[in-house]
VEXDREN-2710 file (C-alpha; in Angstrom, 1 decimal):
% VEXDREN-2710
k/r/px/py/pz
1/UNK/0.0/0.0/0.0
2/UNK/1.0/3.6/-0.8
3/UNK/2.3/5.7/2.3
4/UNK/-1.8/7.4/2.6
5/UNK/-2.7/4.4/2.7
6/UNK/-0.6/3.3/5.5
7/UNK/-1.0/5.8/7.1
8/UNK/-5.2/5.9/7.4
9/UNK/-4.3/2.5/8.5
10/UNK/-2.1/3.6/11.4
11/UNK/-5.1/6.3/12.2
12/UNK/-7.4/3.9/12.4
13/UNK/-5.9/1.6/14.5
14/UNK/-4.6/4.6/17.0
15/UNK/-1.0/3.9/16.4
16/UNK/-0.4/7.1/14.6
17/UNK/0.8/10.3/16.7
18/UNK/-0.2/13.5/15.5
19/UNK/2.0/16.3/16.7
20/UNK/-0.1/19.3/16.2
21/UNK/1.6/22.6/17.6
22/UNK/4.3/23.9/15.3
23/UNK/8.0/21.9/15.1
24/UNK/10.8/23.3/13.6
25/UNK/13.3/20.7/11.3
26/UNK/16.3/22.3/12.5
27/UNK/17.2/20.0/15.7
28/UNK/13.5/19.6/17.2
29/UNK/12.0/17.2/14.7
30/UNK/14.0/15.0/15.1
31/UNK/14.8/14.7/18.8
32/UNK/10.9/14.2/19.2
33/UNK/10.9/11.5/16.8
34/UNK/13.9/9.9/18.8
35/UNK/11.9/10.7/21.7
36/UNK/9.2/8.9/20.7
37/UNK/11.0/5.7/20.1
38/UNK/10.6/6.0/16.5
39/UNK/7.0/5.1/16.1
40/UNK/5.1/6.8/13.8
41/UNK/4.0/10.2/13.9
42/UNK/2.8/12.8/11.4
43/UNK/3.9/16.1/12.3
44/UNK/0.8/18.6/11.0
45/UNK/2.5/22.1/11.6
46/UNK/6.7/22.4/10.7
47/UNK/7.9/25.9/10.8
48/UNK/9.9/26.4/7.7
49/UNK/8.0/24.0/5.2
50/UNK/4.0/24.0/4.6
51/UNK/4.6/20.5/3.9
52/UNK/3.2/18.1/6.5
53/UNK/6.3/15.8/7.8
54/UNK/6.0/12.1/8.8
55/UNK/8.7/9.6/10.0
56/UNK/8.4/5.7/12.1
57/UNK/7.0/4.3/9.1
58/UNK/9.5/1.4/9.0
59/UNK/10.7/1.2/12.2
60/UNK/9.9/-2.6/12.7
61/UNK/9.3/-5.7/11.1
62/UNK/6.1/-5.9/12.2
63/UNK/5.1/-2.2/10.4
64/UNK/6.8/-3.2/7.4
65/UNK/5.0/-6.6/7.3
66/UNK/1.7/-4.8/8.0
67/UNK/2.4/-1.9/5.0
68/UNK/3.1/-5.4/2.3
69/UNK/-0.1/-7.0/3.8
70/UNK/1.6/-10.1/5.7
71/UNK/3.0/-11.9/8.8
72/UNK/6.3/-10.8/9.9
73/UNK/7.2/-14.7/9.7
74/UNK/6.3/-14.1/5.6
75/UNK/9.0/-11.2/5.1
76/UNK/12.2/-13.4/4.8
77/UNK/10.2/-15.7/1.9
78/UNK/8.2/-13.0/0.5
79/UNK/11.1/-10.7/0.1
80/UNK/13.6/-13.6/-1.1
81/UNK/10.8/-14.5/-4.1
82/UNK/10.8/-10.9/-4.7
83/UNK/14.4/-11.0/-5.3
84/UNK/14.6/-14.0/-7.0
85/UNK/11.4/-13.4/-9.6
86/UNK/11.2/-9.2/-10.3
87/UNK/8.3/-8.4/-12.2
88/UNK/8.1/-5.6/-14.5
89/UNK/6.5/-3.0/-13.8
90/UNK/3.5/-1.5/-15.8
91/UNK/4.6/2.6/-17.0
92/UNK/0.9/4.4/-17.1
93/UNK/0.2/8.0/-18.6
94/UNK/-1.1/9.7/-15.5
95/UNK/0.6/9.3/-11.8
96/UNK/-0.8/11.4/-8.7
97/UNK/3.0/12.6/-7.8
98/UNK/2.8/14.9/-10.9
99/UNK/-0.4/16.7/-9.6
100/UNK/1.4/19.6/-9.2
101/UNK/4.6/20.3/-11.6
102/UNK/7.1/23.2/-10.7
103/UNK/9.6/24.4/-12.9
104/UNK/10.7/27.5/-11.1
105/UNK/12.8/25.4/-8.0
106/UNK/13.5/26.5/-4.2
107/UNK/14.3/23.4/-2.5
108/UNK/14.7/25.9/0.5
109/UNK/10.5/25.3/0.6
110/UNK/11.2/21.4/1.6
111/UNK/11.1/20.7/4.9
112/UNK/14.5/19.2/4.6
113/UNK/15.9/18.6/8.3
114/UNK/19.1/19.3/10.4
115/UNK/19.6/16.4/12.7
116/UNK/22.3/17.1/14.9
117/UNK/24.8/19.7/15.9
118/UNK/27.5/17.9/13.8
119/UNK/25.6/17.8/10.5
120/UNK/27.6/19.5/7.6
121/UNK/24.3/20.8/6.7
122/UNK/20.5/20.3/6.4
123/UNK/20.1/16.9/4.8
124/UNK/17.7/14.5/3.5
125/UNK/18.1/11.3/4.2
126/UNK/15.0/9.4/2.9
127/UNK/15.3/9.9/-0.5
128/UNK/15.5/7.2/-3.3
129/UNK/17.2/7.5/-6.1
130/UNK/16.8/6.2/-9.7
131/UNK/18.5/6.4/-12.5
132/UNK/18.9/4.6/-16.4
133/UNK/22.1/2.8/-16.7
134/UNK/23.6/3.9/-19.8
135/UNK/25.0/0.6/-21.2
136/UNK/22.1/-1.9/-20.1
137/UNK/19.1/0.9/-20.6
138/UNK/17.9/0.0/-17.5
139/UNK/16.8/1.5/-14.1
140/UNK/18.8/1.6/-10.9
141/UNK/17.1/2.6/-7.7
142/UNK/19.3/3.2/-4.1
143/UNK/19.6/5.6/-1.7
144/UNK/21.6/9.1/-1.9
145/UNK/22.0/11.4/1.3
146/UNK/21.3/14.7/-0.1
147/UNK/22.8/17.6/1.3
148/UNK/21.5/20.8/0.6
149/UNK/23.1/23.8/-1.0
150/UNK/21.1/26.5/-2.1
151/UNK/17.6/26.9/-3.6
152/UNK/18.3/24.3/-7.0
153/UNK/21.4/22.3/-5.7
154/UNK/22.4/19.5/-2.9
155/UNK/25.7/17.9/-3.2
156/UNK/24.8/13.9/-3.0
157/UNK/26.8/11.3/-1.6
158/UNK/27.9/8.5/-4.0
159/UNK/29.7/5.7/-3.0
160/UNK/32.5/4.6/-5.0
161/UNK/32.0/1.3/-7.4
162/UNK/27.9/1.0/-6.7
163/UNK/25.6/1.8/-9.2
164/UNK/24.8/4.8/-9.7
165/UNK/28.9/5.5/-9.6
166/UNK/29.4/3.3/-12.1
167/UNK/26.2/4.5/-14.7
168/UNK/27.9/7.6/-14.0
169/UNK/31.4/6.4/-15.0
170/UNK/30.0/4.8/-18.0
171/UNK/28.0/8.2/-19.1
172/UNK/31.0/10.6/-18.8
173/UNK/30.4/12.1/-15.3
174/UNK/26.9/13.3/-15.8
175/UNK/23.3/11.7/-15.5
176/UNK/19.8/12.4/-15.2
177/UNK/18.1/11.5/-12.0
178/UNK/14.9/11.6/-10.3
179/UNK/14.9/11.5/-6.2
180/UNK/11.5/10.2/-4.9
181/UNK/9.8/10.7/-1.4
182/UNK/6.9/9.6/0.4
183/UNK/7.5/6.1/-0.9
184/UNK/5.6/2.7/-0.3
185/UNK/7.4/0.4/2.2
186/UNK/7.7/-2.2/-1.3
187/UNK/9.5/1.0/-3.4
188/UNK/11.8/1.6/0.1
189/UNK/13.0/-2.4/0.6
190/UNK/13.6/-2.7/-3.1
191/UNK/15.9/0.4/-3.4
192/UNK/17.8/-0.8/-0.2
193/UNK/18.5/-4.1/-1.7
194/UNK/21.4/-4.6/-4.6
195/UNK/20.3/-7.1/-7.3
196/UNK/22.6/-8.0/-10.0
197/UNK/23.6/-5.4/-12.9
198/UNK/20.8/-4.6/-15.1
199/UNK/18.6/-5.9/-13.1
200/UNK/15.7/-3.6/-12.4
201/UNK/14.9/-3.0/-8.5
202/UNK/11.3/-1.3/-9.1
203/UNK/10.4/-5.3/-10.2
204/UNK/11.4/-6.1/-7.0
205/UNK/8.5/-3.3/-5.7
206/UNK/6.6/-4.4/-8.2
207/UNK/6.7/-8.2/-7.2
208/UNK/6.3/-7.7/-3.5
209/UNK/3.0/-5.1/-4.4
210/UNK/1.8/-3.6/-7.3
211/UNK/3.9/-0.7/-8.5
212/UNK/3.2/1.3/-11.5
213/UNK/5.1/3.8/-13.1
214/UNK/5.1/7.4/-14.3
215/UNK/7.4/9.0/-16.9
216/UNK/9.2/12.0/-15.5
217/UNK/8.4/15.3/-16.9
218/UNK/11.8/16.7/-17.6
219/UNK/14.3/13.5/-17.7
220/UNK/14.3/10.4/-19.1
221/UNK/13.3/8.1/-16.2
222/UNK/10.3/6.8/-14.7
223/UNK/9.1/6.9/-10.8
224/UNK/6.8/5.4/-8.5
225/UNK/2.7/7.1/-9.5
226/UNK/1.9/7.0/-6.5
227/UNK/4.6/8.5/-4.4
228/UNK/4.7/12.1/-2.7
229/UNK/7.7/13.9/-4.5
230/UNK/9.4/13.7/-7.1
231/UNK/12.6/15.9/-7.6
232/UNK/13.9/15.7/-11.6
233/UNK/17.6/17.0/-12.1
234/UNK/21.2/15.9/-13.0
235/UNK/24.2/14.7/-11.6
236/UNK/26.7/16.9/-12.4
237/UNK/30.7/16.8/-13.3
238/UNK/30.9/19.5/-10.3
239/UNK/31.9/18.8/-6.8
240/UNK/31.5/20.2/-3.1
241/UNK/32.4/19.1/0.0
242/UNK/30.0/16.7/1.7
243/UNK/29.5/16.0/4.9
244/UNK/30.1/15.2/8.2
245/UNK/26.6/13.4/8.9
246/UNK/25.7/10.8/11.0
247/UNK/25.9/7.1/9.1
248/UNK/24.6/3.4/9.7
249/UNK/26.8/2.6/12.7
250/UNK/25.8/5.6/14.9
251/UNK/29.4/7.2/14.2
252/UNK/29.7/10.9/12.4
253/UNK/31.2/10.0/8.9
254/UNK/33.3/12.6/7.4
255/UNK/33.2/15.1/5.4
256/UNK/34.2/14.4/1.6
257/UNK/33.8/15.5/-2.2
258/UNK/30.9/14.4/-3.9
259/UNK/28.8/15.2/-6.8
260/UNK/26.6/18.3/-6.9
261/UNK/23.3/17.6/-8.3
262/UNK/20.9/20.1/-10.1
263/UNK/17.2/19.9/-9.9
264/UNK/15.2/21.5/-12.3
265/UNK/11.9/20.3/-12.0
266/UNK/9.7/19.5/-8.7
267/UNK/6.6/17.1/-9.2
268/UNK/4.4/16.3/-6.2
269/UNK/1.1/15.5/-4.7
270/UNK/-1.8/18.3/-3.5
271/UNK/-0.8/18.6/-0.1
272/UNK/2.6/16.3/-0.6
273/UNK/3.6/14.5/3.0
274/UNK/7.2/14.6/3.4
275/UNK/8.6/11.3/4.7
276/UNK/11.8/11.7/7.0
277/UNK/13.9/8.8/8.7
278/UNK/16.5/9.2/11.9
279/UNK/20.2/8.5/10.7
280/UNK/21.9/5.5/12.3
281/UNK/18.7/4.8/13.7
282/UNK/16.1/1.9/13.7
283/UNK/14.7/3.1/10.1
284/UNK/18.1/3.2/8.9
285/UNK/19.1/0.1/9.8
286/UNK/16.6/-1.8/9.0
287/UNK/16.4/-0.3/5.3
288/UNK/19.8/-1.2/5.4
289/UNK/20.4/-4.2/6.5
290/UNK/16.9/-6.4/6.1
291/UNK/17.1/-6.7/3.0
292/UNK/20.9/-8.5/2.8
293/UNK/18.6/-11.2/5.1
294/UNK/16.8/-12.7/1.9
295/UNK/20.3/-12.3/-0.2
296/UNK/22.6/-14.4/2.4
297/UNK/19.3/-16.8/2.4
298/UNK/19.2/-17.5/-0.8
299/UNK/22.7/-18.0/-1.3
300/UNK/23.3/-20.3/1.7
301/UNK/20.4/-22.4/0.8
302/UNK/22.5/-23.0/-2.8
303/UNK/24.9/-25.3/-0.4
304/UNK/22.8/-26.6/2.7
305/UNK/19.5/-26.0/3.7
306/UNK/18.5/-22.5/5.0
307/UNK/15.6/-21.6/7.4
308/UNK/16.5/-17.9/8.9
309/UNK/18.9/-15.3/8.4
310/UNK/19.1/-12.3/11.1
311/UNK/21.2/-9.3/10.1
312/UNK/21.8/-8.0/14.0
313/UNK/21.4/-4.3/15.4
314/UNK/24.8/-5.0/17.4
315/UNK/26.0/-5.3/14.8
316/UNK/25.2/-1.9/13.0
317/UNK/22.5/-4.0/10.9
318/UNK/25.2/-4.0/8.4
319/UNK/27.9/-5.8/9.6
320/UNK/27.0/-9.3/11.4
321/UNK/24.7/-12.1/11.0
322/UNK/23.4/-15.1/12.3
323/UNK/22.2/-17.7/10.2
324/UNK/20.4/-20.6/10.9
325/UNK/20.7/-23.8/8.8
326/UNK/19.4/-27.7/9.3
327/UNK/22.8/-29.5/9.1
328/UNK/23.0/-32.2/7.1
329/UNK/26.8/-32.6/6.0
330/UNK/29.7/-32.2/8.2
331/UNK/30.7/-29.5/6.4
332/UNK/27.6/-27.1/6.3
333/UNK/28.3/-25.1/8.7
334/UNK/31.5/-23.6/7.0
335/UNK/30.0/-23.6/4.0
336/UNK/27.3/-21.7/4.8
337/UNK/29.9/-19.2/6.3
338/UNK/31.6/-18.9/2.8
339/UNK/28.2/-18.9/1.0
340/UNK/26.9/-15.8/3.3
341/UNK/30.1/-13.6/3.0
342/UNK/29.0/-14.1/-0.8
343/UNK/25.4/-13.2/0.0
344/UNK/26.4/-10.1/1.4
345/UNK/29.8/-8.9/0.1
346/UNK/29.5/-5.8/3.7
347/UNK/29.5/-8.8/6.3
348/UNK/32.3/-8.9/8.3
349/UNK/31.4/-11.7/11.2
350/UNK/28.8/-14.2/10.8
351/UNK/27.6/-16.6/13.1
352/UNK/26.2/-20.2/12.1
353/UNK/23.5/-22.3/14.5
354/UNK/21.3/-25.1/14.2
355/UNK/18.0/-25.1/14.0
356/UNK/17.1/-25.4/18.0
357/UNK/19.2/-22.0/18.7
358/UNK/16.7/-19.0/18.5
359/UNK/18.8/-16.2/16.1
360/UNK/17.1/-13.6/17.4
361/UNK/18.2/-14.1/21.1
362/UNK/22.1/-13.0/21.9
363/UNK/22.3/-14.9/25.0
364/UNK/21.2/-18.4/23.0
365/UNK/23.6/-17.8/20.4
366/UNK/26.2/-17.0/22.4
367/UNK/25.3/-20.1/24.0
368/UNK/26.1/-22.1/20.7
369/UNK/29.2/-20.4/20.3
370/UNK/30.3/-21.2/23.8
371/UNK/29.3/-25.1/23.9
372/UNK/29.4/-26.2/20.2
373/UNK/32.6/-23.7/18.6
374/UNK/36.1/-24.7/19.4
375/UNK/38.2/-21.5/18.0
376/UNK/41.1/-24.0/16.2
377/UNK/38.6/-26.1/14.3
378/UNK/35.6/-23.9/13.7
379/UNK/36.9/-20.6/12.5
380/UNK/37.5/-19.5/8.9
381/UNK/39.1/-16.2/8.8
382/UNK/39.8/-14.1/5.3
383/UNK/42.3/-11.3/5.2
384/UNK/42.4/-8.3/3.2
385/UNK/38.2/-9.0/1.7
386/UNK/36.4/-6.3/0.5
387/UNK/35.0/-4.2/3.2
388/UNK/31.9/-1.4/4.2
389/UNK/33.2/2.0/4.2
390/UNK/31.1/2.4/7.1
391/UNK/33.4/-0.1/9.2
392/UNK/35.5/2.5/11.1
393/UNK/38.1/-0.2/12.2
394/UNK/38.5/-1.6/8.1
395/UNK/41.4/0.3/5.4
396/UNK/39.8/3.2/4.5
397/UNK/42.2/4.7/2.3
398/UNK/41.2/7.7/0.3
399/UNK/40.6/7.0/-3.2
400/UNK/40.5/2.6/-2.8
401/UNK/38.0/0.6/-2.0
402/UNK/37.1/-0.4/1.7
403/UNK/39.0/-3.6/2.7
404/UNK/38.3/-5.5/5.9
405/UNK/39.2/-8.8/7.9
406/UNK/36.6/-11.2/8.0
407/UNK/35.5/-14.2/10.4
408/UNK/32.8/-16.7/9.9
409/UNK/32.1/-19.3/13.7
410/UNK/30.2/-22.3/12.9
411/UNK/28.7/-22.5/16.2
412/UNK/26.7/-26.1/15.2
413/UNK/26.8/-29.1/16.8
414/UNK/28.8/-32.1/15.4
415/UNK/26.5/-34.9/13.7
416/UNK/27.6/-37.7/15.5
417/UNK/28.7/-37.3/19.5
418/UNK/30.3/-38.5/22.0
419/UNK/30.4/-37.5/25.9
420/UNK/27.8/-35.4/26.9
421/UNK/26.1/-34.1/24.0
422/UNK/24.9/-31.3/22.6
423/UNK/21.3/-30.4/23.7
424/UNK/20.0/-28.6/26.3
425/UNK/17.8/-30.4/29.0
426/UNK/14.1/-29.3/29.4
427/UNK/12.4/-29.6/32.4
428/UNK/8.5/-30.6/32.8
429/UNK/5.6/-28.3/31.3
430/UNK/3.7/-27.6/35.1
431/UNK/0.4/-25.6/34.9
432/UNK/0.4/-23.5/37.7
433/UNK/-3.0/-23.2/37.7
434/UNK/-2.9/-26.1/39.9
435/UNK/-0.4/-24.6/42.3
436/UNK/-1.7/-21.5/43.0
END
């Protein structure tokens, strides 16, 4: 469902917070959303926007199984199909984000936030954007921090060897580019999530809920209908420093020179509702890191069989997982490790259990690792892989690619046993009805 949709949803059910006495985006806005524990809430008065603001939206599983219609149990298989099978997405001739078109720019009219004292400016951090690869024709869809400039510009950070970096390699240094907000939860998941080259993310959307399409009024690329904003412009050849602002792990990230883009034409909703998300916070990290679960599943089940994957908050929902498998081979365990490292190329430390070790509890993992891992014969370490420039601890020289040390612990149990086992003792079910 589209984010009004959603919304109306959350209103009904009296899960939706309406802040109604004026908010300013510089600072406030987002301390109350932190506040607030990122739940959602639709701020109705902002200070220097007439734009209505709204942020929680996908701050759990269970609101982003809610806004694709399913169980939370579904959103691993669901998301993993989705992945596996895009479908291609119908382009129509009419799309409610173009209600409004504007060709005389002032992005200074957004409500485009400052979220802490450190920021390098006021940034938006919410905003997807997609682009046509020049050698394959086909769309790209990710996320760009966009820090803004003046009334037309923001400088946009790019990172090195991803795809819109290398579509604008391959174009000469310039590209058009359409940066969408207010997005369905299905248009947000499939931007987050890297599918092979040429492969179109908006089938993704498309697969997990129907997504059409609308051709852009001043470049040659097409956007979700039915989102809130649309901002049409180029990437430019010129750069400006971008930067510092807050990142996945929590940690500043520094300041840099990026691309500056140029927007020339804003296309929007009546009475757009601009969608905002907390740096290095919940929404962050699970729009990061959720949707590598469904990629390490898919590759891991092409060696042993799969059933969960659980990309952990500890570890910056970027850089860890657990992964649980049904072992079958003596050697599933560490090759499942070798098969998630390819899943997700980030991952730095993953953890492998069996199927009786809940992922999603640290002490019961930590459990497996301390009765079923022996360092010597367990461990597979890789030097000098190809790291996340958001690992602060990983080579992070200027100019090169981020490189990393990498350790996978196959924390399963042997197949065969000897001694005392494996397997934790349960005691009796007592109804205590009966007791008390």
């Amino acid at each position: 469902m589209n984010l009004r949709s959603f919304l109306e949803q959350l209103e009904n059910k009296s899960e939706l917070t309406r802040i109604k006495r004026e908010v300013s985006t510089e600072y406030e806005m987002a301390g109350i959303i932190e506040a607030l524990g990122e739940k959602p809430v639709l701020f109705e008065k902002v200070k220097e926007s007439e734009m209505q603001v709204v942020g929680g939206l996908v701050s759990s599983k269970d609101l982003i199984a809610r806004a694709l219609g399913i169980e939370k149990t579904q959103l691993l298989l669901k998301l993993s199909k989705a992945i596996e099978i895009p479908v291609s997405p119908k382009i129509t001739d009419k799309g409610e984000c173009q209600e409004i078109v504007e060709k005389d720019v002032d992005l200074t009219k957004l409500p485009i936030m400052r979220y802490t004292a450190k920021d390098g400016g006021k940034y938006i951090a919410s905003a997807v954007a997609i682009i046509r690869d020049p050698e394959y024709n086909s769309r790209n869809m990710c996320f760009h921090r966009l820090m803004l400039l003046d009334r037309k510009r923001f400088v946009a950070r790019i990172v090195e060897n991803r795809g819109t970096d290398s579509a604008l390699k391959k174009s000469g240094g310039e590209l058009e580019v359409a940066f969408c907000l207010g997005n369905s939860t299905a248009v947000l998941l499939s931007a987050a999530t890297t599918l092979p080259t040429g492969i179109d993310e908006l089938g993704m959307a498309n697969a997990l809920e129907k997504t059409e399409l609308v051709k852009c009024k001043t470049v040659d690329v097409e956007v979700p209908a039915d989102c809130e904003i649309v901002l049409e412009g180029k990437i430019t050849k010129e750069k400006a420093t971008e930067g510092p602002f807050l990142d996945l792990t929590g940690i500043v990230d520094k300041a840099r020179q990026q691309p500056i883009v140029e927007i020339k034409c804003l296309t929007y909703r009546r009475k757009p509702i601009y969608q905002t998300i907390l740096a290095g916070r919940n929404e962050h990290k699970l729009l990061m890191g959720m949707p590598k679960e469904p990629t390490i599943f898919n590759e891991v089940n092409k060696v042993c069989r799969c059933n969960d994957v659980y990309i952990t908050p500890g570890g910056c929902s970027w850089l860890h997982a657990v992964v649980q498998i049904k072992k079958q081979n003596p050697d599933d365990g560490k090759r499942a490790i070798t098969a998630a490292f390819e899943g997700h190329k980030s991952l730095k430390h993953c953890v492998i259990v069996d199927e009786d070790i809940n992922i999603y509890d640290p002490s019961d993992v930590e459990w497996a690792i301390s009765t079923r891992f022996q360092a010597d014969k367990n461990t597979i370490i890789l030097s000098d892989q190809p790291g996340s420039s958001l690992d602060p601890s990983g080579n992070l020289t200027e100019g090169k690619k981020a490189t990393t040390s990498k350790a996978g612990i196959d924390a399963t149990a042997p197949l065969t046993t000897t001694g005392k086992g494996f397997t934790k003792e349960q005691y009796i079910k007592v109804d205590m009805k009966r007791f008390t």
